[in-house]
C-alpha positions in Angstrom: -6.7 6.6 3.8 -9.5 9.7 3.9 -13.2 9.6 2.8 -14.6 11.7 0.6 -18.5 13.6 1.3 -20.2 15.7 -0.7 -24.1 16.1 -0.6 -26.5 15.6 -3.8 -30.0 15.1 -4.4 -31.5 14.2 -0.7 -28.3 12.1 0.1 -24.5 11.8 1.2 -21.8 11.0 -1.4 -19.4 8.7 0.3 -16.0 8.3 -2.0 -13.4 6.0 -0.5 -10.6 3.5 -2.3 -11.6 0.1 -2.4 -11.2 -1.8 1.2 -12.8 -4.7 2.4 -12.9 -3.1 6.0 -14.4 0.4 4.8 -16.9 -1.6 2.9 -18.0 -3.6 6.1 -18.4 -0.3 7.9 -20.3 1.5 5.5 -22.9 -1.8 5.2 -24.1 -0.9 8.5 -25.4 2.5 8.2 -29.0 3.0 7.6 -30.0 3.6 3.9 -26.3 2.8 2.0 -26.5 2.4 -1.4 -23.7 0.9 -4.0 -23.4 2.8 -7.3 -21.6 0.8 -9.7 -21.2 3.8 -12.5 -20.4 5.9 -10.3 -18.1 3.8 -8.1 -19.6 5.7 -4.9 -21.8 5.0 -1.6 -24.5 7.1 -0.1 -26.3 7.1 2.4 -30.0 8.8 3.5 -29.7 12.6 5.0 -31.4 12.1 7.8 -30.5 12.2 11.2 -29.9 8.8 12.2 -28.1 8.3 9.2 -25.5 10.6 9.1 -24.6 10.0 13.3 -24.2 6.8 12.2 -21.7 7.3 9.6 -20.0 9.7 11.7 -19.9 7.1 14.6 -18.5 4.4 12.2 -15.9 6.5 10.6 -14.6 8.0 14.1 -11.4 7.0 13.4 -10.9 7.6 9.9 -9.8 11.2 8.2 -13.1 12.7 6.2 -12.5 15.1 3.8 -16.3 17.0 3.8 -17.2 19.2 0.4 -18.5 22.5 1.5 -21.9 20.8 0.1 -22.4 18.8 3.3 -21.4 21.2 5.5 -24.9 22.5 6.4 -26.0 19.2 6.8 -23.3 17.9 9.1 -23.7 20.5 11.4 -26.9 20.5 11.5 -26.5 16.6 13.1 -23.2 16.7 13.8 -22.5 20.0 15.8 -19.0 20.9 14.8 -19.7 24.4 14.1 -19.5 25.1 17.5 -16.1 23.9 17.9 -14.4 25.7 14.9 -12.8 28.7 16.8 -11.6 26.5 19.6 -10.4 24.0 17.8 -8.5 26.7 15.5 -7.6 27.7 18.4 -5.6 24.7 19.9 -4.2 24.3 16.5 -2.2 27.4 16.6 -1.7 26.4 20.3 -0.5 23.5 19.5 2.3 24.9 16.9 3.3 27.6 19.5 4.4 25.0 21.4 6.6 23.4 18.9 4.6 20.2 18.4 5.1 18.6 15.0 2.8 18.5 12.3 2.1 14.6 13.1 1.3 15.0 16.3 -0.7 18.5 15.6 -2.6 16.8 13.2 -3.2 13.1 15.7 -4.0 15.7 18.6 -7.1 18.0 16.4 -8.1 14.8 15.0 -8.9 13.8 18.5 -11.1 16.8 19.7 -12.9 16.4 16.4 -13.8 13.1 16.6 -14.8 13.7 20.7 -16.8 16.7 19.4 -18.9 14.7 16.7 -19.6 11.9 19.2 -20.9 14.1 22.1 -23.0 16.3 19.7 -22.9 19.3 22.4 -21.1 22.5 22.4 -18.1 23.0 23.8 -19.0 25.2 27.0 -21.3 22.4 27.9 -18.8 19.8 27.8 -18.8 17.9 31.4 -16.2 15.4 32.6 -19.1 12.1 31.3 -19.2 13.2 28.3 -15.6 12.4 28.1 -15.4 9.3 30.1 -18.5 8.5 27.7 -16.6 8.6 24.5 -13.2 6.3 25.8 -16.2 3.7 27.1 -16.7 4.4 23.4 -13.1 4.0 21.8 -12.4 0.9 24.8 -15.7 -0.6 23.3 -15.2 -0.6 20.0 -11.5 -1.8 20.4 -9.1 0.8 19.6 -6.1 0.0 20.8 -5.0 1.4 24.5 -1.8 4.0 23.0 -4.6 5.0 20.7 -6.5 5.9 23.8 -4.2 7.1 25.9 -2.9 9.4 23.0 -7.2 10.7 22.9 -6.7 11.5 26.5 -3.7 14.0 26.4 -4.9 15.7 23.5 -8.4 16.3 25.3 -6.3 17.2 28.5 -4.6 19.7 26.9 -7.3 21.0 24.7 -9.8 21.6 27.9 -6.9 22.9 29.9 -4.8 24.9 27.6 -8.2 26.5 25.6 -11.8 26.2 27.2 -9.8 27.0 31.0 -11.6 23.6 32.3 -8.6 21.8 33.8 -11.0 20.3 36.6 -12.7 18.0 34.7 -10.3 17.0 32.7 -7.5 16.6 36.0 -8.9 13.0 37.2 -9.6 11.3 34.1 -8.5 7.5 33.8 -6.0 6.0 31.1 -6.2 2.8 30.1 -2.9 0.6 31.2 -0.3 0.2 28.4 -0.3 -3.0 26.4 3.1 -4.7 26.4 3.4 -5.8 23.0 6.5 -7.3 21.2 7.4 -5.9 18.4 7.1 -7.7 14.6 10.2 -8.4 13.5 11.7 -10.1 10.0 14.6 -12.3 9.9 16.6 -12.0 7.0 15.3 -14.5 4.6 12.3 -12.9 4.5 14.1 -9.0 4.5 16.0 -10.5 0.8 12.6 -12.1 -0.6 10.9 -8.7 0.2 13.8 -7.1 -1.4 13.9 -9.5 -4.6 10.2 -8.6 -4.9 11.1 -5.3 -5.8 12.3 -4.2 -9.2 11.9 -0.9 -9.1 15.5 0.9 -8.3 14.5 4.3 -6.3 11.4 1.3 -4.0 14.4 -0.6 -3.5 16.5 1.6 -2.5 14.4 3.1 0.1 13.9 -0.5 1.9 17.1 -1.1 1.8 18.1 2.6 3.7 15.0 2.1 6.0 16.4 -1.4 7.0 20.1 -1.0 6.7 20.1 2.5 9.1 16.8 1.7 11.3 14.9 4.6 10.2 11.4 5.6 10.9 9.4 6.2 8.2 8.9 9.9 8.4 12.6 10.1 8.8 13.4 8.3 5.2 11.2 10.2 3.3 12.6 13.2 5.0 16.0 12.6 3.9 18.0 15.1 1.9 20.7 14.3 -0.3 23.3 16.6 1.9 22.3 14.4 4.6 24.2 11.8 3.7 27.8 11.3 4.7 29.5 8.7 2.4 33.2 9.6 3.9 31.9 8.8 7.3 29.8 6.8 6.9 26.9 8.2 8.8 23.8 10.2 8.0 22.3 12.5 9.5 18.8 12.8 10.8 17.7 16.2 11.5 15.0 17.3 13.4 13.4 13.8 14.4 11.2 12.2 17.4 11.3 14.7 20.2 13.0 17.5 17.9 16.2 15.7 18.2 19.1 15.6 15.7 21.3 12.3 15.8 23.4 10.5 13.3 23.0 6.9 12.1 25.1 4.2 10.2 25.3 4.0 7.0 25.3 1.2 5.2 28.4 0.8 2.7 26.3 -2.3 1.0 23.5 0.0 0.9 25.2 3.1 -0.7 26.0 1.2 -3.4 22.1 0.7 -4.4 21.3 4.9 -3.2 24.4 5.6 -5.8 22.9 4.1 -8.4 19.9 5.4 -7.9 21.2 8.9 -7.2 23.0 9.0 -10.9 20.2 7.3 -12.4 16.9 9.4 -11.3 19.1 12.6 -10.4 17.2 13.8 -7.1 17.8 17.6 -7.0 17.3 18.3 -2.6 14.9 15.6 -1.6 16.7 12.2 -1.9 13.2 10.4 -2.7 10.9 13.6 -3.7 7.3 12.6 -4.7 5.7 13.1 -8.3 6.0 16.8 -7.2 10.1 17.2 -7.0 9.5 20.2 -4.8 7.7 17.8 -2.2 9.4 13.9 -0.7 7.5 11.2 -1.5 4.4 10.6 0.8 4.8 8.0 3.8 1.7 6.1 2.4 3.2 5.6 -0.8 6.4 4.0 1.1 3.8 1.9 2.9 1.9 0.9 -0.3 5.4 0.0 -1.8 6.1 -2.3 1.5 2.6 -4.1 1.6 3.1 -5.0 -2.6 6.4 -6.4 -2.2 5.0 -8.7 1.2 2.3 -10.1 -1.8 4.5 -11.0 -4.1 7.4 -12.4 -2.1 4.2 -14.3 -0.1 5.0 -13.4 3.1 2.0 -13.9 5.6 3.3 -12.0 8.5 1.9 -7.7 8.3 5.3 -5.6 7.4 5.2 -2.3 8.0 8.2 0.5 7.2 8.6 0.2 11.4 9.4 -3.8 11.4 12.2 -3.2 9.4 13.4 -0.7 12.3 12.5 -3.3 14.6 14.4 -5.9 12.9 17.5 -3.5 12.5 17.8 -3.4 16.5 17.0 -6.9 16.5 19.7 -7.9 14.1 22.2 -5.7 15.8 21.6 -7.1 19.3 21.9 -10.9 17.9 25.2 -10.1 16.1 26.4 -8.9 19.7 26.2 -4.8 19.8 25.7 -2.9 22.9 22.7 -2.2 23.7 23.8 1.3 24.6 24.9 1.9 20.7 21.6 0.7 19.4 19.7 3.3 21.6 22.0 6.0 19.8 21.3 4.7 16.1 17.6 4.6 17.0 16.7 8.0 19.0 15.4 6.7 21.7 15.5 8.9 24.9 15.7 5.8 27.6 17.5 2.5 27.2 14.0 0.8 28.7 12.6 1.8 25.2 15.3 0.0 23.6 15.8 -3.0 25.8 12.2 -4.4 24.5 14.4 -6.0 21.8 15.8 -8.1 24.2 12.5 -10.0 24.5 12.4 -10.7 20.5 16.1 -11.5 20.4 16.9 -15.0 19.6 20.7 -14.3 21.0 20.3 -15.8 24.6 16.6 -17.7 23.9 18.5 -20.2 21.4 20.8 -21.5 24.4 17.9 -22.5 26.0 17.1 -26.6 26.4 13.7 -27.5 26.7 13.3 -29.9 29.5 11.3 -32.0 26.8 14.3 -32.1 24.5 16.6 -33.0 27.5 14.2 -35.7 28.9 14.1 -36.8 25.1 17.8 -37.6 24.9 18.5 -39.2 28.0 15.4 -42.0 26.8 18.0 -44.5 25.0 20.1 -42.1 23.8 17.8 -40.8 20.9 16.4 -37.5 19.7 13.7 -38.4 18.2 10.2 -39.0 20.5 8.5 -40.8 18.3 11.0 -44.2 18.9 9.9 -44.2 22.4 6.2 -43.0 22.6 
C-alpha cells in the first residue's frame, strides 16, 4: 500500500486507503488534521512535523508530488542521495538482481537516508548502527533487518567505495518461525467463499502446484503443459527455471476459465490485458475470501505454498521431490515442514493420555479427578 504527498496551502496532503494501522500512525504526528470532504490528512510544514511523518512511514512506499519536493528536502535531505542512489539502481540491474529485490534493496538506502538526514559522504559507520537500533526498536522483524543490512553493505561498498565501515556491521540472529499452514477444511471453505471463476481459479493453481505469488501471476498460457502434466516456471527465485505439478483436478477449473475469459499471453492479465494481474490484487482476493468463509487464522498467497509441502509430506512424498516442486536450493529450506507436519506428531501419546487409561481403564479424566 503507498501514500500519497502533495503540498498545499502551508501544509502536507497525506492520501492513503483506509487502514486502521495507517490511521494510528498518522495520529501521532504533530499538527494532523482529518478532512472528511476531502477524504485526506495533513499535517503542519514545519520541521518537526514532516521528520516525524517521515520517521513514522519508514517502512511504507511514499509516492511524493513534485509539490513537496522542495519541502522534503529541505528537512528531509534526499537530494543529496539522488545520483548515488540512481546509481546503485543501475548497479543493482547490472548485476542481474530482480526487480523485487532492486526495488526492496533502494527502498532501503532511502529510508536510511531520510532517517540520518546527512549526506552521503558524511555517512559514518553510527549512523548506521543508529538506524537498525532504529528498525530493532520499533519492531521490524529480524529478515526485515538483515535484508536493510545487505542492501546498505552493498550500496556503501559497491558505490560511495566505503567498504570499511560497513565490513563489521552486526545482523540480528534469524528468527525460527514455523510457517502458517491450512488444513484442508479450511483450503475448501476459502475456496467456496469464492464465486468468482478466473479468483478461483488462481487459488486453486497457487495451492494445487505450491506457487509463489509472483510466480502465478507470472504465468503464461504456453506455460502450461496439460499432456504432461507439469508447468513450467520460468525465471523464478534465484533466476532458476523448474517444472511443477499440475493438478488434473485443477485444470479442469483453468479450462473453464481459459474458454470462458479467453486470456490472450498472460493466463491471469490485469484490467490492462497487456500487463498480469497485480500481486496485491491476488492478496486482496485471499484476505476477502478468509472474511467470508470466517476464518480467524492471517492467509496469505504463501500459506497455501506452505500447506502444499505440508500436505505432500503427510500424504508420504519424499522430501527430496518437494524441494524440486518448490525451488528451493537446500533441502534444510525444505525440511522446516517437518516441524508443522502432523505425519509423525500424531503417533505421539501424551504421558497424560497414557496415565489416563491405565486409571481404571477409562479415557476420560474427569471419572477419576
Amino acid at each position: 500500500m503507498s501514500i500519497k504527498v502533495k503540498f498545499s496551502e502551508n501544509r502536507l496532503i497525506i492520501m492513503f486507503p483506509y487502514s486502521p494501522e495507517l490511521v494510528e500512525k498518522i495520529k501521532t504526528v504533530p499538527g494532523h488534521r482529518w478532512h472528511p470532504q476531502e477524504k485526506v490528512w495533513s499535517i503542519y510544514s514545519t520541521r518537526e512535523a514532516v521528520i516525524k511523518f517521515f520517521s513514522v512511514f519508514s517502512k511504507t512506499e511514499l509516492e511524493i508530488d513534485d509539490s513537496a519536493i522542495p519541502l522534503v528536502s529541505k528537512y528531509i535531505p534526499l537530494s543529496s542521495w539522488e545520483n548515488t542512489i540512481r546509481m546503485f539502481e543501475e548497479d543493482l540491474k547490472l548485476r542481474g538482481y530482480s526487480p523485487e529485490t532492486r526495488k526492496a534493496y533502494v527502498g532501503h538506502v532511502k529510508r536510511f537516508a531520510r532517517f540520518i538526514g546527512v549526506p552521503p559522504n558524511r555517512t559514518e559507520e553510527k549512523h548506521i548502527k543508529e538506524y537498525l537500533l532504529f528498525l530493532l526498536n520499533k519492531k521490524c522483524s529480524h529478515s526485515f533487518i538483515n535484508q536493510t543490512v545487505s542492501a546498505l553493505k552493498l550500496f556503501f561498498s559497491r558505490i560511495l567505495g566505503k567498504s570499511e565501515i560497513v565490513f563489521n556491521l552486526p545482523r540480528p540472529k534469524r528468527e525460527k518461525k514455523l510457517p502458517n499452514v491450512i488444513n484442508m477444511e479450511e483450503f475448501w471453505a476459502i475456496l467456496k467463499a469464492v464465486k468468482n471463476l478466473k479468483h478461483r481459479a488462481i487459488i486453486l493453481l497457487t495451492y494445487s502446484s505450491g506457487l509463489r505469488l509472483s510466480e502465478v501471476v507470472n504465468l503464461k498460457i504456453k506455460d502450461i503443459d496439460v499432456e504432461r502434466g507439469l508447468i513450467h516456471i520460468r525465471q523464478a527465485k534465484g533466476r532458476k527455471d523448474r517444472y511443477t505439478v499440475l493438478s488434473q483436478a485443477a485444470w479442469q477449473i483453468i479450462n473453464v476459465y481459459i474458454n470462458n475469459f479467453a486470456p490472450r499471453d498472460w493466463l491471469f492479465p490485469g484490467a490492462n490485458p497487456e500487463q498480469h494481474l497485480s500481486k496485491r490484487s491476488v492478496q486482496k482476493v485471499l484476505e476477502q475470501a478468509c472474511l467470508k468463509a470466517g476464518l480467524q487464522k492471517a492467509v496469505s498467497p504463501h500459506t497455501l505454498r506452505h500447506s502444499f509441502a505440508t500436505h505432500l509430506l503427510e500424504s508420504g512424498t519424499d522430501l527430496r521431490y518437494i524441494q524440486e516442486l518448490l525451488g528451493h536450493a537446500s533441502t534444510k529450506t525444505t525440511e522446516i515442514y517437518t516441524h508443522v507436519s502432523k505425519h509423525n506428531i500424531e503417533k505421539i501419546e501424551s504421558p497424560l493420555d497414557k496415565i489416563v487409561k491405565e486409571q481404571k481403564g477409562t479415557k476420560d479424566i474427569l471419572d477419576f479427578l
